[in-house]
C-alpha positions as CSV (number, residue, x, y, z in Angstrom):
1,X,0.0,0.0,0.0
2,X,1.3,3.3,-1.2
3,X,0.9,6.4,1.3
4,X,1.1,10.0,-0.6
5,X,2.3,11.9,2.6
6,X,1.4,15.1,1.2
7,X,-2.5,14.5,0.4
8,X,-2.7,12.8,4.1
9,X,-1.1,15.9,5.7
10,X,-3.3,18.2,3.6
11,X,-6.6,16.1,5.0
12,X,-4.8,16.6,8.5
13,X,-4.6,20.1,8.5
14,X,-8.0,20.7,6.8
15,X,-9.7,18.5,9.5
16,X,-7.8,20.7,12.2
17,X,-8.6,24.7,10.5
18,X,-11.8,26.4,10.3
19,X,-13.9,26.9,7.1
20,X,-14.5,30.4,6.1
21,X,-16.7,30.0,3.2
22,X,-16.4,29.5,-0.6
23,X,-16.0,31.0,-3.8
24,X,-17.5,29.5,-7.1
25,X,-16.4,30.4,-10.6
26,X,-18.3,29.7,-13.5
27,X,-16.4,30.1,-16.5
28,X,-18.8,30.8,-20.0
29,X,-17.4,29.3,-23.3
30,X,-16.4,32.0,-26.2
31,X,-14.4,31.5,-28.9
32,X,-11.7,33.6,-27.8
33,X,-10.2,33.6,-24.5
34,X,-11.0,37.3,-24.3
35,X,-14.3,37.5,-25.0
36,X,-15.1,34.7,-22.0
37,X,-18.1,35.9,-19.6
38,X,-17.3,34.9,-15.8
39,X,-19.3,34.4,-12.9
40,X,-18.3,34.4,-9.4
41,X,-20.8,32.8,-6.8
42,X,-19.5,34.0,-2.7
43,X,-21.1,31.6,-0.3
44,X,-21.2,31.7,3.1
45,X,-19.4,34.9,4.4
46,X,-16.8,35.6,1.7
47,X,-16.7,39.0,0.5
48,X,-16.3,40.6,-2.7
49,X,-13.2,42.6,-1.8
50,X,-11.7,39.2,-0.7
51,X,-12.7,37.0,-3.5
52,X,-9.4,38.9,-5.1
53,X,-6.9,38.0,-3.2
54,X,-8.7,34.4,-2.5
55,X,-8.3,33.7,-6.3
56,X,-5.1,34.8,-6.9
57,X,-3.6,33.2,-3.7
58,X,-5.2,29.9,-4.8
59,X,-3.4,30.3,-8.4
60,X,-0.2,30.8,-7.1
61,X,-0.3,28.4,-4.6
62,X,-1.2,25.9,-6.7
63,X,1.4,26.8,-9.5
64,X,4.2,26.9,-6.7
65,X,3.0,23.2,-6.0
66,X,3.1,21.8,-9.4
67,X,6.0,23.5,-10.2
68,X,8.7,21.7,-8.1
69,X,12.0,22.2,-9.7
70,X,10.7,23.0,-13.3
71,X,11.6,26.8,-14.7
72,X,7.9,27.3,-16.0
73,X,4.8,25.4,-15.7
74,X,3.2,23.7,-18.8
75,X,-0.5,24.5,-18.6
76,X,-2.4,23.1,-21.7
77,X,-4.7,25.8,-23.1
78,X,-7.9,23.5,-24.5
79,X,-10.7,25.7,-22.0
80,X,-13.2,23.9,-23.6
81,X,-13.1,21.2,-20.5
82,X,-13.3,23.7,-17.7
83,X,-16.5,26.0,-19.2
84,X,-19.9,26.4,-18.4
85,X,-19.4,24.2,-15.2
86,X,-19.3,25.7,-11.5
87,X,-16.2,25.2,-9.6
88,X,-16.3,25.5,-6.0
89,X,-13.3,26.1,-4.1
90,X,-13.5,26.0,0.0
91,X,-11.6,28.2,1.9
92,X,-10.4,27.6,5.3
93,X,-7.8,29.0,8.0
94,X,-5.7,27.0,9.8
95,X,-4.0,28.2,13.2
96,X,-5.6,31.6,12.2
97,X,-2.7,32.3,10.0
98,X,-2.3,29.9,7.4
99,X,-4.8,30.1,4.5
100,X,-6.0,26.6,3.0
101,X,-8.2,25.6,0.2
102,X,-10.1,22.6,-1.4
103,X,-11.7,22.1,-4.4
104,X,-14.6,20.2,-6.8
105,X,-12.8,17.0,-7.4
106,X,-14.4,17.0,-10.6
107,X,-11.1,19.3,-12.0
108,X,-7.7,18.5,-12.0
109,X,-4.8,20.7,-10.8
110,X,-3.6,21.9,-13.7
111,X,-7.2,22.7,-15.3
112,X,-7.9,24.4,-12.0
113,X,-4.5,26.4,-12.0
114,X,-5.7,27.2,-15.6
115,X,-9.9,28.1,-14.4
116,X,-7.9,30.2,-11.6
117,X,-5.6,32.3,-14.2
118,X,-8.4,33.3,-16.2
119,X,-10.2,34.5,-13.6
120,X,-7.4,36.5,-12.0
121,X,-6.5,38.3,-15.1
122,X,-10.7,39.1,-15.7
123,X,-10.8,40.3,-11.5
124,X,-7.7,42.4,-12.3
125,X,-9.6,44.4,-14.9
């Protein structure tokens, strides 16, 4: 039996922080990447001056994770998978310091560090 260390210490300290609420991004399908309608669904107490910095945290932490020792991270571009679907990702604190995250197991982390690009660049704008 094979034990991945990381996921089991990642359900650890979820189990032990406190959920603050959860952000869903819908992502609309267009035929060019800049013409793609988003909608962003707060759920239980997240704010819309934190949904910001949520998103873009989540991107980055989860590019810094698949990243390892590689220069740059090879994100395909197809966004046909990842629209008109909602994606939920939960938020939670842990230690009151630390901010965690979990996501719709429905998208893998690539296609959610991709979903979470999109959507920083369109909240930057």
């Amino acid at each position: 039996m094979n034990i991945d260390f990381q996921k089991e210490k990642e359900r650890i300290e979820l189990k032990h922080s406190t959920y603050v609420g959860s952000i869903g991004i819908y992502m609309e399908f267009s035929e060019k990447v800049e013409d793609t309608a988003f909608k962003y669904y707060l759920y239980n107490g997240i704010r819309e001056d934190e949904a910001v910095n949520f998103i873009s945290s989540m991107f980055s932490s989860i590019v810094e994770e698949q990243m390892k020792d590689q220069k740059r991270l090879e994100i395909e571009k197809n966004l046909f998978r990842i629209c008109n679907k909602e994606y939920i990702f939960d938020i939670y604190v842990y230690n009151d310091k630390t901010f965690l995250f979990d996501w719709n197991p429905k998208i893998d982390e690539l296609d959610a560090a991709l979903l979470l690009y999109y959507a920083t660049i369109n909240l930057s704008q």
